[in-house]
C-alpha positions in Angstrom: 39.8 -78.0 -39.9 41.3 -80.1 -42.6 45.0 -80.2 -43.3 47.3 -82.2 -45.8 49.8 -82.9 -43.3 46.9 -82.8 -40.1 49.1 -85.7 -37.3 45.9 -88.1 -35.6 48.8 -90.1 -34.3 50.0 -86.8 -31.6 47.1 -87.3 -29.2 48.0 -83.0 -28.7 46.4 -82.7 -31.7 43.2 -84.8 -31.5 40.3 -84.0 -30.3 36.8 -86.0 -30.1 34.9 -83.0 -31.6 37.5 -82.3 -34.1 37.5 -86.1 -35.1 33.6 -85.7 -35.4 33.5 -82.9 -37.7 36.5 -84.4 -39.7 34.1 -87.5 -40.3 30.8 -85.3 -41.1 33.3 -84.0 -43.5 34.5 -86.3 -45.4 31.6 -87.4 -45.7 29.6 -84.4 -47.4 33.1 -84.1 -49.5 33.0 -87.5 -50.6 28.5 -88.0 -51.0 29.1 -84.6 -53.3 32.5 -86.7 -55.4 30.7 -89.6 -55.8 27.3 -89.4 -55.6 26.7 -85.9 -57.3 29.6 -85.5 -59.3 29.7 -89.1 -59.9 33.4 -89.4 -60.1 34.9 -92.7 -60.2 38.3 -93.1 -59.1 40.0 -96.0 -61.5 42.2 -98.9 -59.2 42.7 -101.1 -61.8 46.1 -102.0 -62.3 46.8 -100.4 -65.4 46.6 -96.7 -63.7 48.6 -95.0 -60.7 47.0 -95.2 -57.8 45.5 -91.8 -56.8 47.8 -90.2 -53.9 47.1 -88.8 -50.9 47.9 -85.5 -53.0 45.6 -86.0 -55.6 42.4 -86.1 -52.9 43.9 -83.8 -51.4 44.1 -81.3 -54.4 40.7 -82.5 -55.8 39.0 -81.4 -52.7 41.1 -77.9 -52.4 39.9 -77.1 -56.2 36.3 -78.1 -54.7 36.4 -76.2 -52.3 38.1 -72.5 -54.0 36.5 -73.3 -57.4 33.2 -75.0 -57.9 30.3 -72.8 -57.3 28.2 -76.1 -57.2 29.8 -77.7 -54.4 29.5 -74.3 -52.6 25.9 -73.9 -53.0 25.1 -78.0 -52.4 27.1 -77.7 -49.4 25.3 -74.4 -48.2 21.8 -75.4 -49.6 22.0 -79.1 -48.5 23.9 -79.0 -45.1 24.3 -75.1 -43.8 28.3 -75.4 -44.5 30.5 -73.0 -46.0 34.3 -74.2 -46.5 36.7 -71.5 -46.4 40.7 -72.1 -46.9 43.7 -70.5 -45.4 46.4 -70.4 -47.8 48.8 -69.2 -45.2 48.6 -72.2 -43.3 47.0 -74.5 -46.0 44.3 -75.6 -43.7 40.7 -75.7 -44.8 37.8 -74.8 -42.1 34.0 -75.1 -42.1 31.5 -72.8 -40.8 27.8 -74.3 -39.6 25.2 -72.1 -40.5 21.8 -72.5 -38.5 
């Protein structure tokens, strides 16, 4: 489960497993930005510094949008992301 607003500081919320699958992730999401996409985020000076919102909405419109990223993710690593609008809370599902 990712959230926008997901607390690791409210030790109710945290889990070791959930932390785990938080990292593996991340780190699909971000291998796929960077290293298929090859986005480059700009920090020089002369722009904004992205937000937490723009990652945030970068990965939702990944995630509801791109057909690519779905079938990387699938083909590549047996994960499906799914989103709950209601609750604005993305979830993966492990395929074996």
């Amino acid at each position: 489960m990712i959230s926008k607003n997901y607390n690791y500081d409210n030790e109710d919320n945290y889990s070791y497993e959930q932390d785990m699958i938080n990292k593996a992730t991340g780190y699909v999401i971000s291998k796929y930005i960077y290293e298929i996409k090859k986005l480059k985020i700009d920090l020089t000076t002369t722009k904004p510094t992205p937000t937490k919102d723009y990652f945030y909405n970068l990965i939702k419109n990944l995630v509801l949008n791109d057909k690519e990223f779905q079938k990387y993710t699938f083909d590549n690593y047996k994960i499906h992301f799914s989103y709950n609008e209601e609750k604005d809370i993305f979830y993966f599902e492990n395929y074996n």
